[in-house]
C-alpha positions, -999 to 999 in steps of 0.1 A, spaced: -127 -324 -374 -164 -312 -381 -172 -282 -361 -192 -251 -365 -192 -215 -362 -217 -213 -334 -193 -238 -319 -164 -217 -324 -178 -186 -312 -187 -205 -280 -153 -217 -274 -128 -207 -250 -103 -225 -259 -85 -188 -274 -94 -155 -280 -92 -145 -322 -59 -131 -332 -75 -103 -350 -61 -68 -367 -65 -42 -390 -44 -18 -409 -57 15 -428 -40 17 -461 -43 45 -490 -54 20 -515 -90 22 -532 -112 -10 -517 -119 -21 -557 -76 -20 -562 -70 -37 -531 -98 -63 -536 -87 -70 -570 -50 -82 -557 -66 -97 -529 -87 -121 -554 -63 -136 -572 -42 -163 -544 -19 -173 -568 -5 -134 -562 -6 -137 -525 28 -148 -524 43 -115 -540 29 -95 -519 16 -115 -484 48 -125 -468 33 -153 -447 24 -169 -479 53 -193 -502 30 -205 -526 -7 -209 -535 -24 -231 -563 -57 -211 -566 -65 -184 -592 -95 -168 -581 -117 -171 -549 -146 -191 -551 -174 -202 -525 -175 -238 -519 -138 -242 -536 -110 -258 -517 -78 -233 -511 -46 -253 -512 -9 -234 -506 16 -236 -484 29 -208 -455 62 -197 -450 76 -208 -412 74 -184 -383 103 -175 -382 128 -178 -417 155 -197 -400 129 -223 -391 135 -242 -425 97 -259 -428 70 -250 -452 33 -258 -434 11 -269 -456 -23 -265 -459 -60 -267 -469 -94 -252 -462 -129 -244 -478 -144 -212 -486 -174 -207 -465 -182 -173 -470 -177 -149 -497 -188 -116 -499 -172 -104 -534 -148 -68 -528 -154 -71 -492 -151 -104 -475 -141 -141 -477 -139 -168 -447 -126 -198 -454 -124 -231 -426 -97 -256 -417 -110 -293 -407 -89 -316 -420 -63 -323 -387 -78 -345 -359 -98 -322 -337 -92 -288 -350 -114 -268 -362 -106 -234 -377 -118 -203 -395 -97 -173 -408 -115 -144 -420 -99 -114 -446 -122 -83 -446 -115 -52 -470 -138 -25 -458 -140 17 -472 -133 44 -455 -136 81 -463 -112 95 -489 -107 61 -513 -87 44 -486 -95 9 -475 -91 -10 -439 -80 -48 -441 -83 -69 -416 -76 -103 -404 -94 -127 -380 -86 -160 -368 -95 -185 -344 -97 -223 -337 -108 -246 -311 -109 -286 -303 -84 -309 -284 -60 -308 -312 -60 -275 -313 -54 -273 -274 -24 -297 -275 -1 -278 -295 -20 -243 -288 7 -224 -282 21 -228 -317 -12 -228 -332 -15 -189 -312 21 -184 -330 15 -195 -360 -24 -174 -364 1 -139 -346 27 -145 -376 -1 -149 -405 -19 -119 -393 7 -98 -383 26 -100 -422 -8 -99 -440 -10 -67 -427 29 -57 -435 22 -72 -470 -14 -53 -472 14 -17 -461 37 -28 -489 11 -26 -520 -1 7 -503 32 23 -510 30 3 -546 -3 23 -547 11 56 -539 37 56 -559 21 49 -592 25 14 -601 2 -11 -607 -7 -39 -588 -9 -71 -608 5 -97 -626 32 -79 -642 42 -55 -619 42 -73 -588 80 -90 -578 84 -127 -584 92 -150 -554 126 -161 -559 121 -202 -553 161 -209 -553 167 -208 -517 136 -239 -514 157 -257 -540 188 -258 -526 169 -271 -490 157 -301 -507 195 -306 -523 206 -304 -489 177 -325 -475 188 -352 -498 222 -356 -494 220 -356 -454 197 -386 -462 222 -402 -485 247 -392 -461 236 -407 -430 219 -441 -450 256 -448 -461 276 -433 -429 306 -427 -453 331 -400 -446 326 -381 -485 286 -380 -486 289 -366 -450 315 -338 -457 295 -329 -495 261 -331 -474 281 -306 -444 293 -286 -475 261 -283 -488 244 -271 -454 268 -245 -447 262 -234 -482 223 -233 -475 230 -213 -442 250 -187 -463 228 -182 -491 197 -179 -464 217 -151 -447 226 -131 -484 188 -139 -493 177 -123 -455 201 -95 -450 225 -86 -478 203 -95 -511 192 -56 -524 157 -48 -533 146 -21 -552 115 -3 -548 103 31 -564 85 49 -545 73 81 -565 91 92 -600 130 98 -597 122 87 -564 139 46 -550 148 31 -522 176 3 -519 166 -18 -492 192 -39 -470 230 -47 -476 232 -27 -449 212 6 -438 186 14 -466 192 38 -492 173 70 -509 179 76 -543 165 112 -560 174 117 -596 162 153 -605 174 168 -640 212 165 -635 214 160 -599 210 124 -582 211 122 -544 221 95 -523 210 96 -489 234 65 -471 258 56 -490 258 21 -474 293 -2 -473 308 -27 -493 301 -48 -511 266 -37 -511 276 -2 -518 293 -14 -550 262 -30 -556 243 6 -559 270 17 -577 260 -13 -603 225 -6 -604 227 32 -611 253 27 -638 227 2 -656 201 28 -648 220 56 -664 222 77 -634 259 79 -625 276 105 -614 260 105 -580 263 146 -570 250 147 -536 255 126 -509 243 123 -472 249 103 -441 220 104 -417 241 92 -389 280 83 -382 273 46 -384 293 26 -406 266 6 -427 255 41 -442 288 62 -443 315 36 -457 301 37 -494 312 71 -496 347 63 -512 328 51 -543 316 93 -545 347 110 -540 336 139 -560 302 139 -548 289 171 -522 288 148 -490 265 162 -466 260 155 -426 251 172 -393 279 195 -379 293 166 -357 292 140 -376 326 138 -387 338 143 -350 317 112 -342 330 95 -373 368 102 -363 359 93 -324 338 62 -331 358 47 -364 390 65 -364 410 36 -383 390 35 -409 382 74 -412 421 83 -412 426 61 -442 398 78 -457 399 110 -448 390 126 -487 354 111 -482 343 126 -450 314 150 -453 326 185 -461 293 205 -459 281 204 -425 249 205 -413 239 230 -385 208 222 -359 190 247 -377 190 230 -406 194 229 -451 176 230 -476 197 220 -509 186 214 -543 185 185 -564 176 193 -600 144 211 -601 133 207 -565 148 209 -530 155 186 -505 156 196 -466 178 180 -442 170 187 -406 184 177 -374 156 169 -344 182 164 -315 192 134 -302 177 100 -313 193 69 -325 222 89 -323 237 121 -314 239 133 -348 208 120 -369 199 142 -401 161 133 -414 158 135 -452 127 149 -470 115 150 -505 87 177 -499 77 168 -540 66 133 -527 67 137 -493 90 110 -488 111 110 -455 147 91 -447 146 85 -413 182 65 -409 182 48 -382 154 61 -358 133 31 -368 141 -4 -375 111 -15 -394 101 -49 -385 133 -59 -368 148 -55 -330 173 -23 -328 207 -21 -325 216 8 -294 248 26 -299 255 32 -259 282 54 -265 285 94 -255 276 97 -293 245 71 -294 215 69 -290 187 86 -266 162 64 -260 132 90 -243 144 113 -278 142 85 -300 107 78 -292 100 115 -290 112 121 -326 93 89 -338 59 104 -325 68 142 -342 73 127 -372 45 106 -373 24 139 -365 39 159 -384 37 139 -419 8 115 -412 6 107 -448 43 103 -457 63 75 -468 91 69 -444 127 55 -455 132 32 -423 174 29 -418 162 -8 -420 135 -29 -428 104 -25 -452 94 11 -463 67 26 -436 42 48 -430 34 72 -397 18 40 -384 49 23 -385 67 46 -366 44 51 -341 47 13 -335 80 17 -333 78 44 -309 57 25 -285 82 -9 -289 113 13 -276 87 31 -250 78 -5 -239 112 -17 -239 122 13 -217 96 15 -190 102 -26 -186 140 -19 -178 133 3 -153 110 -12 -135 127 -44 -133 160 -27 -124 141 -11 -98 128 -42 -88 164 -59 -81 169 -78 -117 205 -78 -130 215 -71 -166 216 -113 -171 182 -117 -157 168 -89 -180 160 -115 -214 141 -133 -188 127 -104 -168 116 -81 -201 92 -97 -219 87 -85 -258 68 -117 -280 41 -94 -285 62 -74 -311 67 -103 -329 104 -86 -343 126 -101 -366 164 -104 -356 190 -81 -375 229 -90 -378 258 -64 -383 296 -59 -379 300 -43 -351 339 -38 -341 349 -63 -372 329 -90 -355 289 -101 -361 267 -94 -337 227 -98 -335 202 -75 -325 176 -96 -307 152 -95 -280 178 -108 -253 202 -82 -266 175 -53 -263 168 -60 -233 206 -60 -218 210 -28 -236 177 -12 -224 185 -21 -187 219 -11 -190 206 24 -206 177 26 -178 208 27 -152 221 61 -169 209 94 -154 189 114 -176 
């Protein structure tokens, strides 16, 4: 469809999904990744593939997006022209090619004070194609935006931690997981051409097998990311986990649980930094306590109650292990320990996620474990027991910690690694969550009518699966809510 800017200004057909994100990378650094498309994919996570090198007025950009949601299974396609290009600062580029629809998105790097930068995205469309199937379209324009601006956080913390962001350093996409979809693609077509019992079982087989390696790729694949020397995260398999190495000493803060704790254990071994010497558990919760048998003669630190909670919550497990539980306790005042040639402070900030949370912090880096007081990027899981979780505290310590350390980098218990901005995001999700379940308990809505009743698709979350009581469950928007309107009913 032709169409125009004036046009598109004019039109009411939406109002621009637009935002911005302040990150501690230097405009030139940011500009420089920004410029090369073919890159976009390692770092923009809206993006699976893109054929151009460089940006270039007049030049066609062709690539394909990754779906809205990653269970979806569909890649999108698409094409545009660059109509505007202001080199290190700007570049607008327009969709026509779909029946009457008519599109621009713009990315904007501006300065700020300080060598940071502020990227931005802006989009908007109008025309009767557009207004058939708007409500995707508004989807699709919420998701692009809303992960350029988590992959935009993730080379900030690249940034600050030393590495360079290029070519070489960035990770490589890992294309298996599209290969196997078109294996499977084509034997369901073989399958249901021949309507014989063998290509349907193989082609069944082969799905299931998609579906399993989608949930390893999703949820139990590790990533490693450094985020300031001696200083890693291990990210999923479970709750994250903080790895210091210091001279001798190498901390582990959540020890996960297998297999993906054996999975650590791999990668410090090939990294030559086995024997782990310290350990601690931020909370009681399985998914960052049951790794501990793999550091039996490991200091295993925790807050004072913790192994009461452990006992209460997961006695079965806990009396076959007894050996591993923490043995230096943590009082509300708070540690200090050392690790090598710097120290490490553990403090407890009352009542959160749960009764019992410990906060981590590497005052070298400034680099903070949180555990599970945020879940960056995905809906929560609530622990509603008498040792879970505070919901009022949880946002309370959220907002302390964001103004405490405004330019720390936060250790999520899950999800990508964050900064204050992050948490205060998070703090305002559970806020929102919680002042929706009162009022619409106070307004006669039952715990079934709260997924309908409490609305969250502006948070745009991802859903998170563990093993709770040996069986998978999903933290998701429905189950938020339930939970939420079941805490709001507690007294205070």
């Amino acid at each position: 469809m032709r169409g125009s800017k004036k046009a598109l200004d004019l039109s009411t057909d939406m109002e621009p999904v637009h935002g911005s994100i302040d990150v501690a990378v230097p405009p030139n650094v940011l500009w420089q990744a920004f410029d090369q498309p073919h890159l976009w994919p390692r770092w923009n996570p809206c993006f699976f593939w893109c054929r151009n090198r460089r940006l270039a007025l007049g030049d066609q950009l062709i690539w394909c997006f990754e779906p809205i949601r990653p269970w979806y299974g569909y890649k999108f396609p698409a094409i545009a022209k660059i109509v505007e290009l202001e080199s290190g600062r700007k570049v607008t580029w327009e969709v026509t090619v779909l029946p009457g629809f008519y599109a621009q998105h713009t990315y904007c790097v501006e300065p700020l004070p300080d060598g940071r930068s502020r990227f931005s995205s802006w989009e908007k469309a109008y025309g009767w194609g557009f207004r058939q199937v708007s409500k995707f379209w508004i989807a699709h324009f919420t998701f692009v935006k809303d992960r350029s601006l988590a992959g935009a956080r993730q080379l900030e913390i690249r940034n600050l931690a030393g590495d360079r962001i290029d070519a070489d350093t960035l990770p490589r996409r890992n294309y298996l997981g599209f290969l196997f979809s078109i294996v499977v693609w084509a034997a369901w077509i073989y399958a249901l051409a021949r309507l014989e019992v063998w290509p349907l079982l193989i082609a069944a087989a082969l799905l299931a097998g998609r579906l399993a390696y989608a949930f390893y790729d999703l949820y139990v694949r590790l990533a490693y990311q450094r985020l300031a020397p001696g200083v890693h995260a291990a990210l999923n398999g479970g709750g994250n986990t903080l790895l210091v190495e210091d001279g001798n000493d190498v901390l582990m803060v959540d020890t996960k649980f297998p297999p993906a704790s054996q999975a650590v254990m791999r990668w410090l071994r090939k990294n030559s930094l086995l024997p782990v010497t310290k350990v601690v558990n931020t909370h009681y919760h399985y998914d960052h306590a049951h790794g501990n048998v793999l550091f039996p003669a490991a200091e295993r630190f925790a807050f004072e109650r913790v192994p009461e909670f452990m006992t209460a919550r997961d006695g079965e497990w806990w009396r076959r292990h007894m050996a591993v539980l923490p043995d230096h306790l943590v009082p509300a005042a708070g540690v200090t320990i050392p690790v090598g040639g710097q120290y490490v402070e553990l403090t407890h900030l009352g009542p959160g996620h749960t009764q019992g949370d410990l906060i981590v912090r590497v005052p070298k880096f400034n680099v903070i474990a949180t555990g599970d007081l945020i879940f960056n990027g995905y809906y929560m899981f609530f622990d509603e027991s008498n040792e879970g979780v505070d919901l009022s505290g949880n946002v309370a310590k959220l907002r302390w910690l964001a103004e405490q350390w405004p330019d720390a980098i936060f250790m999520p218990g899950h999800g990508q690694v964050a900064r204050a901005g992050d948490l205060l995001r998070a703090a305002d999700y559970i806020e929102d969550l919680l002042t929706q379940a009162r009022a619409v308990r106070a307004a006669g809505s039952t715990e079934r009518d709260a997924p309908r009743d409490i609305d969250l698709r502006r948070w745009n979350l991802l859903i998170l699966p563990s093993f709770h009581d040996g069986r998978l469950a999903w933290a998701t928007a429905a189950s938020n809510a339930k939970a939420a309107w079941r805490l709001a009913g507690q007294p205070p």
